[in-house]
C-alpha positions in Angstrom: 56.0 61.7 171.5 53.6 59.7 173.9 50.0 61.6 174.4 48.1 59.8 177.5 44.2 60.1 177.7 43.0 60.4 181.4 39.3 59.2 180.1 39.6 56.7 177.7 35.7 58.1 176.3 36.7 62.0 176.4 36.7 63.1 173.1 36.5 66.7 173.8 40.4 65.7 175.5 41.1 63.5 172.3 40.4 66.5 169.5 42.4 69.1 171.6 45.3 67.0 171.7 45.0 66.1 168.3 44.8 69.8 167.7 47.8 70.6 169.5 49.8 68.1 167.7 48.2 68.8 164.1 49.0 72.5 164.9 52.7 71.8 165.5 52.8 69.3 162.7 53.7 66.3 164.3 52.8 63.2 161.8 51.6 60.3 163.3 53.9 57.5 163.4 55.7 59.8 165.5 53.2 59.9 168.1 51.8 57.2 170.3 48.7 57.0 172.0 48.3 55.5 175.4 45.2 56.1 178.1 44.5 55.9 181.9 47.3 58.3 182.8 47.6 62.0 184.8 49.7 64.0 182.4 48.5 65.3 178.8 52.1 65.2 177.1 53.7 62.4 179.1 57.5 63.2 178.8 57.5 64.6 175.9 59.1 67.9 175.2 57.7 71.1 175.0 56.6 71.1 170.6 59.2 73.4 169.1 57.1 76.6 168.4 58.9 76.7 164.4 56.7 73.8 163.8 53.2 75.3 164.6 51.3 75.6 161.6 47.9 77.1 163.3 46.6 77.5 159.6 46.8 73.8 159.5 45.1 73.2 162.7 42.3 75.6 161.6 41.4 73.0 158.5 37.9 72.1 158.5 36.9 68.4 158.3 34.0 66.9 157.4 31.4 66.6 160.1 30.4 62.8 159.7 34.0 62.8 161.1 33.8 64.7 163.5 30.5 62.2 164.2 32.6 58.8 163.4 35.0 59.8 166.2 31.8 60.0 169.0 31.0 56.2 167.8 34.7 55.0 167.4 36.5 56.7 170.7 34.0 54.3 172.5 35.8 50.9 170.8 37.6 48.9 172.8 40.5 48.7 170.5 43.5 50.5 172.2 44.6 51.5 168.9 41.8 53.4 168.4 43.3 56.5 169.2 46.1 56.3 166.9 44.0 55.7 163.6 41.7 58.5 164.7 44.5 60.7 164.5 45.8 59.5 161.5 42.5 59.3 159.8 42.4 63.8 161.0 45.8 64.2 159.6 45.4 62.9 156.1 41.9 64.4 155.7 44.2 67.7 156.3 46.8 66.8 154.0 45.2 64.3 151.1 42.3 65.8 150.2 41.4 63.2 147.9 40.9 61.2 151.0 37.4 62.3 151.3 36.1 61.2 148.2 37.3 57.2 148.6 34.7 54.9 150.0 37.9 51.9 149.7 40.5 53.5 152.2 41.6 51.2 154.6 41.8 53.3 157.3 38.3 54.4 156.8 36.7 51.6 156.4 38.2 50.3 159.7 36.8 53.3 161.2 33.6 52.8 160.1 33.7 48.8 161.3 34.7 50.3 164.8 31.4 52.2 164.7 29.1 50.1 163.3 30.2 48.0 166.1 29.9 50.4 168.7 26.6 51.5 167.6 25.6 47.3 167.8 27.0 47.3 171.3 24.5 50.2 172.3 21.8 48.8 170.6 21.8 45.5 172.4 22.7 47.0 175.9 19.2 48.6 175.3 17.7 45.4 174.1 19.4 42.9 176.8 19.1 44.6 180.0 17.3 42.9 182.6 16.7 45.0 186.2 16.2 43.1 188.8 14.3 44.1 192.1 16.2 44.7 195.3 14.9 46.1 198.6 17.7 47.2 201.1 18.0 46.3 204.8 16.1 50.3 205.3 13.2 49.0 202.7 14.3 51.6 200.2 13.5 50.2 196.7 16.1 49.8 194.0 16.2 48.3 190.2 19.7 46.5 189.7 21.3 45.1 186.5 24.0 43.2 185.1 25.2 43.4 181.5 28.3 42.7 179.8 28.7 45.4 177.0 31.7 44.8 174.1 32.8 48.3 174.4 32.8 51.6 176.3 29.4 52.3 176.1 28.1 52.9 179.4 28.4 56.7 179.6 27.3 57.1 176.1 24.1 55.0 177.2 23.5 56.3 180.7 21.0 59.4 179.0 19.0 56.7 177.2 17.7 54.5 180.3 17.7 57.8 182.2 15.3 59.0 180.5 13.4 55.5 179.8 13.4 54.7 183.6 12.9 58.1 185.1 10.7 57.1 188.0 12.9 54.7 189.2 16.0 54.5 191.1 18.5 52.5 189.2 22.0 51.0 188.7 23.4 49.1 185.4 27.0 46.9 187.1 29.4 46.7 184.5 32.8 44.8 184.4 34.6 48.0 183.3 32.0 51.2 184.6 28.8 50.9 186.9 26.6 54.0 186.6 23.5 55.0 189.0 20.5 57.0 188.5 18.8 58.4 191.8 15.9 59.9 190.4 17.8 63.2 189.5 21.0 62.6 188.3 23.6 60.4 186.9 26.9 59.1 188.8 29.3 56.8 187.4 31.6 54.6 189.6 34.3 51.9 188.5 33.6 48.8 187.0 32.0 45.4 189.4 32.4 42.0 189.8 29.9 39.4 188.3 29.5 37.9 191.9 27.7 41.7 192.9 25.0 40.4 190.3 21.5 40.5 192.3 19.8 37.4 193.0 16.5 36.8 190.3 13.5 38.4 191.9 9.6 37.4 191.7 9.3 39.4 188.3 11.9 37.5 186.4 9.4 34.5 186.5 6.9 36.3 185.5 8.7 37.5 182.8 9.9 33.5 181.7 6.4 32.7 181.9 5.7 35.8 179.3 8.1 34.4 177.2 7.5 31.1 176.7 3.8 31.6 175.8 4.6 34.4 173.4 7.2 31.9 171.8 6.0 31.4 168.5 7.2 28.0 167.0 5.5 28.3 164.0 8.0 31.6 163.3 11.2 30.1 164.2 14.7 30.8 162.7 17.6 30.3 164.4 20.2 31.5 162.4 18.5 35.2 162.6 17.9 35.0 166.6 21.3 34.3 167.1 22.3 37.2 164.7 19.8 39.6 166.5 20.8 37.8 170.0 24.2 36.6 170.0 25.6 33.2 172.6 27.8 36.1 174.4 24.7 37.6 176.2 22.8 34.7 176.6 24.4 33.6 179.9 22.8 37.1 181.4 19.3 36.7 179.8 17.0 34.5 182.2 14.9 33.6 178.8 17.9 32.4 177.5 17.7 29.1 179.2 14.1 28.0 177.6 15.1 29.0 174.3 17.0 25.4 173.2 13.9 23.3 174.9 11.1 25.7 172.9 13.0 25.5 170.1 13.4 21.8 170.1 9.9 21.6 170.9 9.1 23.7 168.0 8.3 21.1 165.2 5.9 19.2 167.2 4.0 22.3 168.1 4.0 23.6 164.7 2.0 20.1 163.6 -0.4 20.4 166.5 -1.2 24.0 165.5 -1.7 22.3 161.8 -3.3 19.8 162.8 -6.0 21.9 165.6 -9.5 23.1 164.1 -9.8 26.5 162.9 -10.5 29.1 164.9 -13.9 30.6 164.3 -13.4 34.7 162.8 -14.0 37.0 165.2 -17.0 39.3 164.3 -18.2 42.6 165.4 -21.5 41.7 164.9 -23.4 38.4 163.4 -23.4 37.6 160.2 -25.8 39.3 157.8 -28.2 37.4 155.4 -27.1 38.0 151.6 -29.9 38.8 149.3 -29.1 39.6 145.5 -29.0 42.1 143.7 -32.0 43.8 142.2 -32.3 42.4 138.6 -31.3 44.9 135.6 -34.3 47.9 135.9 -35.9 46.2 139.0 -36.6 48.4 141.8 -36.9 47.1 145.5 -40.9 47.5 146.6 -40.0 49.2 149.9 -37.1 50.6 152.3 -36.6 47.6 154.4 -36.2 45.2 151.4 -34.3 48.2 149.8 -31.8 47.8 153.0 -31.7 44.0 152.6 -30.4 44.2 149.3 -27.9 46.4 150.0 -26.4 44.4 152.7 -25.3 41.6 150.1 -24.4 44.6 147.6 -20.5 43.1 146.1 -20.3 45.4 143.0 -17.4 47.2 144.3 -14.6 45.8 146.8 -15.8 48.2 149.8 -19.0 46.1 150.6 -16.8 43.0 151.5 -14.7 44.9 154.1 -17.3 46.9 155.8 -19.3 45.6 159.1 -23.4 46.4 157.2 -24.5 48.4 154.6 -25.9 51.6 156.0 -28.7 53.1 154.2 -30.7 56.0 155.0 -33.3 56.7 157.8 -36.4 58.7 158.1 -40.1 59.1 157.0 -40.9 57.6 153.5 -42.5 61.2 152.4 -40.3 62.8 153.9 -39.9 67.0 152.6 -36.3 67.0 152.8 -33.8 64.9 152.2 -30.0 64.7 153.3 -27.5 63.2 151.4 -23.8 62.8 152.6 -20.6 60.8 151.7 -20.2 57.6 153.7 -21.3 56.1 156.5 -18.0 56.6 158.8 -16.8 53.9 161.6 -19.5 54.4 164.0 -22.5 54.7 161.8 -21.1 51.4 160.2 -21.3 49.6 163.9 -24.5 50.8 164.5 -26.2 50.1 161.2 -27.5 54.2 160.8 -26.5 57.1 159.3 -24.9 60.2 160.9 -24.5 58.6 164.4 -20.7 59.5 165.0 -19.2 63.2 165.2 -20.3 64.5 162.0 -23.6 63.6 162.6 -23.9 64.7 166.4 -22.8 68.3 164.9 -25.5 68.0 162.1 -28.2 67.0 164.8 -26.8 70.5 167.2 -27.4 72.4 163.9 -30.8 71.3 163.2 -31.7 71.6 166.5 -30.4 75.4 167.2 -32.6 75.7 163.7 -35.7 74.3 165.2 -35.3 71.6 162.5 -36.4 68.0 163.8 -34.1 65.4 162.5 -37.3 62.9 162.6 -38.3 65.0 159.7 -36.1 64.4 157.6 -34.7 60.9 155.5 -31.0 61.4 156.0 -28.8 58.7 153.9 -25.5 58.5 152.4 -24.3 58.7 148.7 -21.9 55.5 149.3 -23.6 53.0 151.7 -20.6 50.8 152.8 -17.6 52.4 154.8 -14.0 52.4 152.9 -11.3 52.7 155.6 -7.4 51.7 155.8 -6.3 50.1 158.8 -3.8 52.0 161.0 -3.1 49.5 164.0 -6.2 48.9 165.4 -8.2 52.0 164.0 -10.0 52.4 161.3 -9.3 55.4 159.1 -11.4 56.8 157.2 -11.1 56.7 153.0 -12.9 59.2 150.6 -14.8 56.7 148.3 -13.4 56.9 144.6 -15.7 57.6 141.8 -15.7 53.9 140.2 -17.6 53.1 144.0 -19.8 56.2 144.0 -21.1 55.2 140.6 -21.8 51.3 141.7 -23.6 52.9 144.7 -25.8 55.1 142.5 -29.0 52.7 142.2 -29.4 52.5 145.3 -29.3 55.9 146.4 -31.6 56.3 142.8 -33.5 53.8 144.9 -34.0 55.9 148.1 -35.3 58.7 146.5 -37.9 57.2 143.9 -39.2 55.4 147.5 -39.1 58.4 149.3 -40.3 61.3 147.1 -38.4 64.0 149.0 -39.6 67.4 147.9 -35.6 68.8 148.2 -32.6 67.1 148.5 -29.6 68.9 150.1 -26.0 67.6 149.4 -23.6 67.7 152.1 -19.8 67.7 150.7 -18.8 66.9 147.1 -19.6 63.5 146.7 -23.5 63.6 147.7 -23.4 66.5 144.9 -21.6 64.6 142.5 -24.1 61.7 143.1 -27.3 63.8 142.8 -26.2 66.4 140.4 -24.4 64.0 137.8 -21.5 66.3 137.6 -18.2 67.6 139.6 -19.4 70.0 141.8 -16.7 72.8 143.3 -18.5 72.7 146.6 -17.3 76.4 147.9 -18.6 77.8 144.6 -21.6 76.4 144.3 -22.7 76.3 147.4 -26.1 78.0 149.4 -28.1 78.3 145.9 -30.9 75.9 144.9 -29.7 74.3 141.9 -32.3 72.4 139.2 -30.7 70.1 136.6 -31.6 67.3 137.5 -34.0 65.0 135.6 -36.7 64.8 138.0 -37.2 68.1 138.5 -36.5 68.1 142.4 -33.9 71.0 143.5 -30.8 70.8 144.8 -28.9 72.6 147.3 -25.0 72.3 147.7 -23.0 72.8 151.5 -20.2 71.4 153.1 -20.3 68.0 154.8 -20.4 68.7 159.1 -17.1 66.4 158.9 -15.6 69.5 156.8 -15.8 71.9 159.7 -14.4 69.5 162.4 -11.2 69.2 160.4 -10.8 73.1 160.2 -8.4 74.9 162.9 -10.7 76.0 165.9 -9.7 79.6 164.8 -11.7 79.6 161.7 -14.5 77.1 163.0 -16.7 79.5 164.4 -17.3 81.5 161.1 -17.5 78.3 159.1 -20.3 77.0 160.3 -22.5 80.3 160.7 -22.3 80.0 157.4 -22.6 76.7 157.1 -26.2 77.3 159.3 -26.8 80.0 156.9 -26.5 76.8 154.2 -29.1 74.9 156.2 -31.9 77.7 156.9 -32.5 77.9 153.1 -32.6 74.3 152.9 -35.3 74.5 155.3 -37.2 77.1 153.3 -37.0 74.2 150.4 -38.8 76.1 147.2 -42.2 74.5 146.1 
């Protein structure tokens, strides 16, 4: 029995012909596949209705099959067909077939598709558009690639949607397709002689390439595995990659051999002073912050930009202790200059509370961050970095002589306090334990309420202003 595929790609057309023929339980050396013609059954006769099994047809198969047949119905292999089907006729009848990872039929399968799935990958990777303006002026971006197997139509969706804004075509030996701007239309395949001529851009783009060439990086084995000889001959950079890579060596000694490049720096180096000796106290606030600055006794003072201590009046009433410094306070060398902060400073002012009368300062005074790309995230200090920090914030306040300190999140409370403090619980009371007899009030850091939803902002911080309107009325 001969079944012809008009579309070589249809799969919906493949699984109802392979239902028909399952159905009326026709086994699969007696069927042959063939594809390009007009007729479903070819000459076959009409299947003798004694035969239809439709309980059989109605057998479910697993649906990574149903998935490997997408990726393998695209292979170029003309036998495709006929393995597909036999593959869907012993997962009906041998159900142990779904259990082996050694089958020989499957494991071809599952070559066609990785191999498929390669083909797409790299039609995505090695397709180069080149400019071309019409005799009308009308602006179009044409390419030319090569692909292994019938992956154009499968593909089509991907640089539709990459290259939206653009009109379009990929040329293909076996299937061109166009995209207009608004839809898709597929044509047969062109010759390599319809290839456009290279345009301004593609020396652009060789000049890109050979100063992003890294010598130093080279392997040649894995750029031909990632970018095999078969595309090479329709890549423009193809043709500098044997003289940079001959090249290579010697470059790789001159970068050796060139002075080092100085480290870029946000800002200029600091002076390092040394650490206060065992039960020595700095004599003021400024050499207070110069000593910090060359503070190493936990790993967050090597990474951050400046220590960042506190700010205000020596004398000062009230002071204000929070976590961190955060990424802006530790560029500008002050506390409570980035987001946080600006929300503190609307408080205090809708409070009538002048922030020049107050010290503010930080229980940690180095910023701990993780690098995401180019950001810098902040990182909650742990307690092993709070604790190394705690002379100097010791320090601040036997300078200072604040009449109340208020601690904003649950670090600053753990640092003045000496304790864990559950912030929501304890928070809004004046607290007195500690040592020097100065009180303590507990409220949530300003960063807190930026992180909450915008839903439940708005009675947060009322309270939250509650929090800081007894902190003003600091006890005697």
């Amino acid at each position: 029995m001969r079944v012809c595929l008009e579309d070589p790609v249809d799969l919906d057309a493949f699984r109802g012909h392979a239902r028909r023929l399952l159905a009326a339980g026709v086994p699969p050396e007696q069927v042959e596949w063939s594809e390009g013609g007009n007729d479903l059954f070819g000459e076959a006769p009409d299947l003798p209705p004694a035969r239809v099994q439709p309980a059989v047809a109605r057998q479910a198969v697993p649906a990574s099959f149903v998935e490997l047949c997408a990726d393998v119905i695209l292979h170029r292999d003309a036998q495709r067909l006929a393995l597909l089907y036999r593959l869907l006729w012993r997962l009906v009848h041998e159900s142990a077939l779904r259990h082996d990872p050694l089958d020989a039929d499957m494991m071809q399968a599952q070559l066609m598709a990785r191999s498929v799935r390669r083909d797409i990958h790299k039609m995505r990777a090695f397709v180069r558009f080149t400019r071309v303006v019409d005799a009308q002026g009308a602006e179009r971006h044409v390419a030319w690639f090569e692909p292994e197997h019938r992956i154009v139509e499968a593909n089509a969706p991907f640089f539709a949607r990459r290259f939206a804004q653009m009109r379009w075509a990929i040329l293909t030996p076996r299937r061109c397709v166009e995209w207009d701007g608004q839809a898709l239309s597929f044509r047969e395949g062109a010759d390599r002689r319809q290839k456009p001529a290279p345009d301004e851009g593609e020396q652009l783009w060789l000049t890109y390439y050979e100063n992003i060439f890294n010598p130093a990086r080279l392997k040649l084995a894995t750029m031909r595995r990632e970018m095999p000889r078969r595309y090479w001959h329709n890549l423009p950079e193809a043709a500098l990659i044997q003289p940079l890579a001959d090249a290579a060596e010697a470059r790789s000694q001159s970068m050796i051999e060139a002075p080092a490049t100085p480290a870029r720096r946000i800002r200029p180096p600091l002076l390092m002073h040394p650490r206060p000796a065992e039960g020595a106290a700095p004599a003021d606030l400024d050499a207070l912050r110069a000593a910090a600055h060359g503070c190493r006794a936990c790993p967050i003072g090597a990474l951050a930009t400046q220590a960042v201590c506190g700010e205000g009046p020596a004398g000062a009433h009230h002071m204000l202790v929070g976590e961190q410094p955060g990424d802006q306070e530790d560029l500008a060398g002050r506390p409570f200059v980035g987001p946080a902060g600006q929300l503190l400073d609307r408080a205090m002012a809708q409070l009538g509370w002048a922030r020049e009368s107050v010290y503010l300062a930080n229980a940690v005074k180095h910023f701990k961050y993780e690098l995401r790309g180019k950001r810098r995230i902040h990182k909650t200090a742990g307690q092993r970095e709070a604790e190394a920090c705690a002379h100097w914030l010791d320090s601040e306040i036997a300078l200072v002589q604040p009449k109340a300190l208020v601690a904003l999140g649950a670090t600053a409370a753990r640092a003045l306090l000496g304790r864990p403090v559950a912030v929501q619980a304890e928070r809004g009371a004046w607290l007195r334990e500690r040592g020097d007899g100065r009180p303590v009030l507990v409220t949530l850091h300003p960063s807190a309420l930026l992180r909450l939803p915008p839903e439940e902002r708005a009675e947060a911080q009322a309270r939250w202003l509650d929090d800081l309107a007894l902190a003003m009325a600091a006890p005697a």
